[in-house]
C-alpha positions in Angstrom: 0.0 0.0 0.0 1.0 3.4 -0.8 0.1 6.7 1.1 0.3 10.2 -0.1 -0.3 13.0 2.3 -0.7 16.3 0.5 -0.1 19.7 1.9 -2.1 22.1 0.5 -2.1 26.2 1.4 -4.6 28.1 -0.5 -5.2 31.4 -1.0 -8.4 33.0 1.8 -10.4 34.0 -1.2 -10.4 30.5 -3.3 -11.0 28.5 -0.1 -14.4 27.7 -1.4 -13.6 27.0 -4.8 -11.0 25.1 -3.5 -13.0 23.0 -1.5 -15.9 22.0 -4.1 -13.1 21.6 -6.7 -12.0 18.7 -4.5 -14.6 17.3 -3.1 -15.5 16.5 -7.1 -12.3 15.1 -7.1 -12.4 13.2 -4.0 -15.7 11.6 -5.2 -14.1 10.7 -8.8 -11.1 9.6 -6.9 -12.8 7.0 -4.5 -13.9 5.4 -7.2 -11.2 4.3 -8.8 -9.8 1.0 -8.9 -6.9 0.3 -6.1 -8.1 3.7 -4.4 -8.7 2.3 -0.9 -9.2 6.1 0.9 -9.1 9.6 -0.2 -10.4 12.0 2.4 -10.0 15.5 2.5 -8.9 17.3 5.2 -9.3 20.9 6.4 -7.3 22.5 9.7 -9.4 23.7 12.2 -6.6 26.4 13.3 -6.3 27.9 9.8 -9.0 27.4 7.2 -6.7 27.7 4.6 -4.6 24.8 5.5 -5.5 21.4 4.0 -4.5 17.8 3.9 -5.4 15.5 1.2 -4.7 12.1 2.5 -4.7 9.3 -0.8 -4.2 5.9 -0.2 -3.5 3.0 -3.1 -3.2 -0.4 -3.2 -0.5 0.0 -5.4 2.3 2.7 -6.6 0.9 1.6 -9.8 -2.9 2.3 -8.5 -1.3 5.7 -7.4 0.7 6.5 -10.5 -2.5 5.6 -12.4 -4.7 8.4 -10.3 -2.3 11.0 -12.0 -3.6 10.3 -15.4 -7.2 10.5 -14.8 -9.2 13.4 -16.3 -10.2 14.1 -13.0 -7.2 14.6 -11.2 -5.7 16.4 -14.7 -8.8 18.7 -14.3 -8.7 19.3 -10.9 -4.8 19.8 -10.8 -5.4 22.6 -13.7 -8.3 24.1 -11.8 -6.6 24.6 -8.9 -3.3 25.7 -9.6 -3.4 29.6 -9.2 -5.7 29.0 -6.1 -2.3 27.6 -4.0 -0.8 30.0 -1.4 2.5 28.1 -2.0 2.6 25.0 -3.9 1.6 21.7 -3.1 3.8 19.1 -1.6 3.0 15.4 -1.6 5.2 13.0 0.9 4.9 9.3 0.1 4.5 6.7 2.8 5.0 3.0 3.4 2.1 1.8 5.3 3.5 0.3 8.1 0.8 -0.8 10.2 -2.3 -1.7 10.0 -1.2 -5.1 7.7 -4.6 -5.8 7.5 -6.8 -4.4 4.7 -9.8 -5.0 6.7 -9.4 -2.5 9.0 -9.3 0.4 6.6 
């Protein structure tokens, strides 16, 4: 299993943009196969801080995520709206083993 988290500053005015923008990617996201979570994340200090937290069966399940229309769209959508830019960090799960309890 592979986990991304993704920092994610946006600017005050496009938080609401930002926020439907992902939440249509989220739901395209979830979807897809070897997707096994997606949320979306929002700090409760600073409304402008988020977390997208992807995780994939596979690097290949993740790698494939990056060529979907809806995370091309997105991505393009979003772009001006960042504060700073993005940064994803990739994980190895290391526990839980089980798939069951996700």
């Amino acid at each position: 299993m592979l986990v991304t988290c993704v920092h994610v500053y946006v600017k005050k005015d496009r938080v609401a943009d930002f926020i439907a923008a992902t939440v249509k990617n989220h739901e395209a996201s979830t979807a897809e196969p070897g997707n096994m979570r997606f949320d979306v994340l929002q700090s409760r200090d600073d409304p402008t801080r988020f977390l997208l937290y992807e995780a994939y069966e596979s690097e290949e399940a993740a790698l494939a995520h990056k060529r979907t229309e809806h995370y091309l769209s997105w991505k393009g959508e979003v772009a001006d709206w960042m504060e700073t830019p993005r940064a994803g960090v990739p994980y190895d799960v290391i526990s839980p083993t089980d798939r069951e309890r996700w």
